[in-house]
C-alpha positions in Angstrom: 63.7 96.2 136.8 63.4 99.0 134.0 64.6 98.6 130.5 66.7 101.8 129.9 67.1 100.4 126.2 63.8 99.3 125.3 63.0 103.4 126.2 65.4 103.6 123.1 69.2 103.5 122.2 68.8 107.6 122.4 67.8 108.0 126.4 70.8 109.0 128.5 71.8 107.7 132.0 74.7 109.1 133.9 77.7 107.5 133.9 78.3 106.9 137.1 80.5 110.2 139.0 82.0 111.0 135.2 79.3 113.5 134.3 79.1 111.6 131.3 75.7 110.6 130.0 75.6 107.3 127.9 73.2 105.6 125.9 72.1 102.2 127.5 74.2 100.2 124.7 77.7 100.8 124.2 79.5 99.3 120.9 82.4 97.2 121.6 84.9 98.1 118.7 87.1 94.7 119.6 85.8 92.8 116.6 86.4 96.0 114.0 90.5 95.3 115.3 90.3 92.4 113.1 91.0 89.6 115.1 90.7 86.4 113.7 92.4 84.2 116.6 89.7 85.3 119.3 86.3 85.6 117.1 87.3 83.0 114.2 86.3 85.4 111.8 88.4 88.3 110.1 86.7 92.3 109.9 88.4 94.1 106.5 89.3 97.8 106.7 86.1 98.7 104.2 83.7 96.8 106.6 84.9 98.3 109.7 84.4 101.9 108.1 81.2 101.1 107.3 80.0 99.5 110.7 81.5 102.7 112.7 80.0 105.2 110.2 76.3 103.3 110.4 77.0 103.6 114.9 77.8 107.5 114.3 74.4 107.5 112.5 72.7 106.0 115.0 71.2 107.0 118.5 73.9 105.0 120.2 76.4 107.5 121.5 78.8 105.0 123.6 81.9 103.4 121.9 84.2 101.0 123.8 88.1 100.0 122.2 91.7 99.1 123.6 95.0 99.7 122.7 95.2 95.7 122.6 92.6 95.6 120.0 94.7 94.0 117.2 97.6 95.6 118.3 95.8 98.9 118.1 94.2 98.3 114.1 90.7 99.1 115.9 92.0 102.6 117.6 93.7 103.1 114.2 90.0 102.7 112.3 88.3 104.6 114.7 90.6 107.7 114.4 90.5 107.0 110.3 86.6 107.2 110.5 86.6 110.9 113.1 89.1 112.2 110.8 87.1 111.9 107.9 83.9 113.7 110.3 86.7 116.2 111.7 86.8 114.5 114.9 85.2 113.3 118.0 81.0 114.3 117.3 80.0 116.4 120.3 78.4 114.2 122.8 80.0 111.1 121.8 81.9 109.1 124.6 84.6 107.3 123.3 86.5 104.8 125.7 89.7 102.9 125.3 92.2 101.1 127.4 95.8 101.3 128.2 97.6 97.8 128.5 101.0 95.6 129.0 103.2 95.3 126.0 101.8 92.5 124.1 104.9 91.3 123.2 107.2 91.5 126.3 104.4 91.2 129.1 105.8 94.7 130.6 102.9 96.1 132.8 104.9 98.9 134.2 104.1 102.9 134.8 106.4 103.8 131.1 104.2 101.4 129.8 100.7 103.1 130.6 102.5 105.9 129.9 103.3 104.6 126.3 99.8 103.2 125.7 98.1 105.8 126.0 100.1 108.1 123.6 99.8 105.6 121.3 96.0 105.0 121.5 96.0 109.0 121.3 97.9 109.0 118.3 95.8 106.6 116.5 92.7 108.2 117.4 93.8 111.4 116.5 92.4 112.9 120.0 94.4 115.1 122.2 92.7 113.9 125.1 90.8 110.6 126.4 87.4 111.2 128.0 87.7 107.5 129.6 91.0 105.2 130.0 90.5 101.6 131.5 93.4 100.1 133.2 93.5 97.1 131.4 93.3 93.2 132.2 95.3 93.7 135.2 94.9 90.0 136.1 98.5 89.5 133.7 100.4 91.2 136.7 100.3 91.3 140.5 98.2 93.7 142.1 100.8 95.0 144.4 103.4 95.8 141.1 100.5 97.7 139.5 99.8 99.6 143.2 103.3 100.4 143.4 104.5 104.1 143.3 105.7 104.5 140.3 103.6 101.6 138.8 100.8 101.2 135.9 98.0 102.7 138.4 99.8 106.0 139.7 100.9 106.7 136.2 97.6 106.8 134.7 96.4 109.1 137.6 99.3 111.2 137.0 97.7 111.6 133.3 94.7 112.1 134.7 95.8 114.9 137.1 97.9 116.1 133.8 94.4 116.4 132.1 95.5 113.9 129.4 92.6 111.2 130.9 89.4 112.9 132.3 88.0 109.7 133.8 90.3 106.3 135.0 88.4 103.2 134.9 89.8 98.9 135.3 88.6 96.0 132.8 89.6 92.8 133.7 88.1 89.2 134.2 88.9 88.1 137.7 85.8 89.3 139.7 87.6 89.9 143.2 90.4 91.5 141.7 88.0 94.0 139.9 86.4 93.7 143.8 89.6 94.6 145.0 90.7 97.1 142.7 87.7 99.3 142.6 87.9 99.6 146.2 91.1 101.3 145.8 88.5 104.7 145.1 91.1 105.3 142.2 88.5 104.2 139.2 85.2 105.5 138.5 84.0 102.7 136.0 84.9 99.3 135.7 84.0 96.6 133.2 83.2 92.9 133.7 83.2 90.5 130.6 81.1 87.3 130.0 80.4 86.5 134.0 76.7 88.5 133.8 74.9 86.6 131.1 72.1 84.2 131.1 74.7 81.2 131.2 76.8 83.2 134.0 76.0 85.2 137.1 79.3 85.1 138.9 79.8 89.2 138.5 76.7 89.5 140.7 79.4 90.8 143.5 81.2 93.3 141.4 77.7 94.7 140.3 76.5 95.3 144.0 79.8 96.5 145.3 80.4 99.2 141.7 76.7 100.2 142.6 77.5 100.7 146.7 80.5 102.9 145.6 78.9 104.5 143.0 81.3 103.2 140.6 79.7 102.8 137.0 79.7 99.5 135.8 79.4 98.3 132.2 78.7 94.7 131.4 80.5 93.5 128.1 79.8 90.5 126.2 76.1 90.1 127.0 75.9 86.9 124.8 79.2 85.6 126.0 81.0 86.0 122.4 78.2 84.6 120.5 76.5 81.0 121.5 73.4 83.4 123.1 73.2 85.3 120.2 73.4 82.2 117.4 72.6 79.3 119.2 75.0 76.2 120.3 74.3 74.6 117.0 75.4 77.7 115.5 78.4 78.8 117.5 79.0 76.7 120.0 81.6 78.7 121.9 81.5 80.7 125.4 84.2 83.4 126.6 86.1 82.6 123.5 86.2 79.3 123.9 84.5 76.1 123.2 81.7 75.8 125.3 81.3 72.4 127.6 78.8 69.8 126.8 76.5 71.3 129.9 76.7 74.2 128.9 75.3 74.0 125.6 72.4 71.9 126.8 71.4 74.6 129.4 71.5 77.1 125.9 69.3 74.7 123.5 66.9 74.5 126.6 67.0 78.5 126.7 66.7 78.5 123.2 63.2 76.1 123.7 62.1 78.5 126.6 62.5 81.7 124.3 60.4 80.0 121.0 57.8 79.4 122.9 57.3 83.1 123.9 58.5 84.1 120.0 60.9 85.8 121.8 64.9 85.5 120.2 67.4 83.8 123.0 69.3 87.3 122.0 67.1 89.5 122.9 66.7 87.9 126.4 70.0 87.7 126.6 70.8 91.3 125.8 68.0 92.7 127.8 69.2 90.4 131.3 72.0 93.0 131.1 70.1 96.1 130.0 67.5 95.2 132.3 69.5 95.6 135.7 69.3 98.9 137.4 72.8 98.4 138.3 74.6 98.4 135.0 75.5 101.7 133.3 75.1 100.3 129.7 76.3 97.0 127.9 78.6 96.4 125.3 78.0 94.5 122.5 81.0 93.6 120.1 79.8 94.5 116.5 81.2 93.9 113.4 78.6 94.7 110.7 77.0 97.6 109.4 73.3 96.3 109.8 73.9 94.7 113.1 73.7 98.3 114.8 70.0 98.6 113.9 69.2 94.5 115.0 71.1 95.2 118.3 68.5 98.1 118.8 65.6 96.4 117.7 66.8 93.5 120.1 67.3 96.0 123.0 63.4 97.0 122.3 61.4 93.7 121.7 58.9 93.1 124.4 59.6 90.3 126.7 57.1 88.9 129.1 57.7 88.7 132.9 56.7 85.3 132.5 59.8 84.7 130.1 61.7 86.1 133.1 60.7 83.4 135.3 61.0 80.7 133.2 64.8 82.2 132.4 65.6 82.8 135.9 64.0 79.0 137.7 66.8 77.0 138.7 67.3 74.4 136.4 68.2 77.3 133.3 70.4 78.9 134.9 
């Protein structure tokens, strides 16, 4: 397998049928929403200008939100920040994602329909280069399917010019399975099921890259015990990770000192390493972390590490 990123966060690879080209890192703009009750720690307003001014310096040239994203706060610091620059930079992808009403569950056509002029508003775009159907798992597939439903709508925006490119983020790996087979989405994200700890997106990957579907992998250190350590942060996917779990990290975590190689560099590269994933996005939250995640996405690892990663008992 190549590393795309270790080439640097400035190469380009296509994503997927889009026509858009990407840098093999893509910032995930969920922790700059401020939301305390899913990362147990807050972002302020100052910090999260600062973090998305130091990416628009940068090579990276991939950005990843949601209108669920504290209740659209990160769309609404994004579109502060591309004000301020007098909008979008040219070659810049920015993706967000349309979703249920947070507060009645409604997953219905109106809805997408509403979403999405909302996430324009606060972005202060007139268009959206990439929309995600978002975490369809909270509703049937046939309701969303349905003519008139959350997936017709957003292709009608599409076909009104409003979304250039429909793509579906969502956990459950056959519904993503089932959903990009559909032939309505041209990129689809998986979250926390390709990391060292879990390989249970290996499906989705194979099937996206069959269709020619772009995949993006997000969460690369499963929300932070791959990036700290379990004596650190000891949680997985948000939650707290099981007793098993954390043993199998602290014996990573052995495997990767011995190489003087950091367990989050090994476990950003697994993702940026597979042919078959169109870039990874890594939540940031802090200015300097853009840099670190590059120089992460660069440091050499032996194959030998690979091996020793990849034998049975680690993983």
């Amino acid at each position: 397998m190549t590393n795309d990123a270790a080439r640097g966060a400035a190469s380009r690879k296509p994503l997927g049928s889009t026509g858009l080209s990407v840098s093999p890192l893509c910032i995930g703009c969920a922790p700059l929403g401020d939301m305390p009750e899913t990362f147990e720690y807050g972002v302020d307003e100052d910090r999260a200008f600062r973090t998305l001014e130091a990416v628009f310096e940068s090579p990276i040239n991939f950005l990843d939100t949601a209108a669920s994203y504290g209740d659209g706060e990160s769309e609404r610091r994004i579109g502060e920040v591309l004000g301020r620059m007098g909008g979008l930079p040219e070659g810049v992808v920015l993706a967000t994602k349309a979703d249920r009403d947070l507060r009645t569950g409604e997953f219905s056509g109106d809805q997408m329909r509403r979403s999405v002029e909302r996430s324009l508003n606060l972005l202060g775009l007139d268009r959206l280069q990439l929309c995600y159907l978002h975490d369809p798992e909270h509703e049937s597939f046939e309701h969303i399917m349905a003519p008139g439903g959350a997936a017709e709508v957003l292709q009608d925006l599409k076909d009104e010019g409003v979304i250039e490119h429909l793509g579906v983020a969502g956990g459950p790996i056959e519904l993503e399975i089932r959903y990009v087979r559909t032939g309505l989405f041209e990129a689809v994200i998986t979250h926390n099921r390709y990391t060292l700890l879990d390989r249970s997106a290996e499906p989705l990957l194979d099937v996206a890259a069959e269709r020619g579907v772009a995949l993006l992998n997000a969460a690369p250190y499963g929300s932070g015990i791959l990036a700290k350590g379990p004596d650190a942060y000891s949680r997985y996917a948000y939650r707290e990770a099981s007793g098993d779990m954390v043993e199998r990290v602290r014996t990573m975590q052995r495997v990767c000192e011995e190489f003087d190689v950091p367990l989050a560099a090994a476990a950003l590269q697994f993702s940026t390493r597979d042919p078959r994933v169109a870039s990874t996005i890594v939540g940031i939250s802090r200015p300097e972390r853009v840099k670190q995640t590059m120089d992460l996405a660069a440091r050499e690892i032996p194959n030998e590490l690979w091996r020793e990663l990849d034998a049975p008992s680690h993983s």
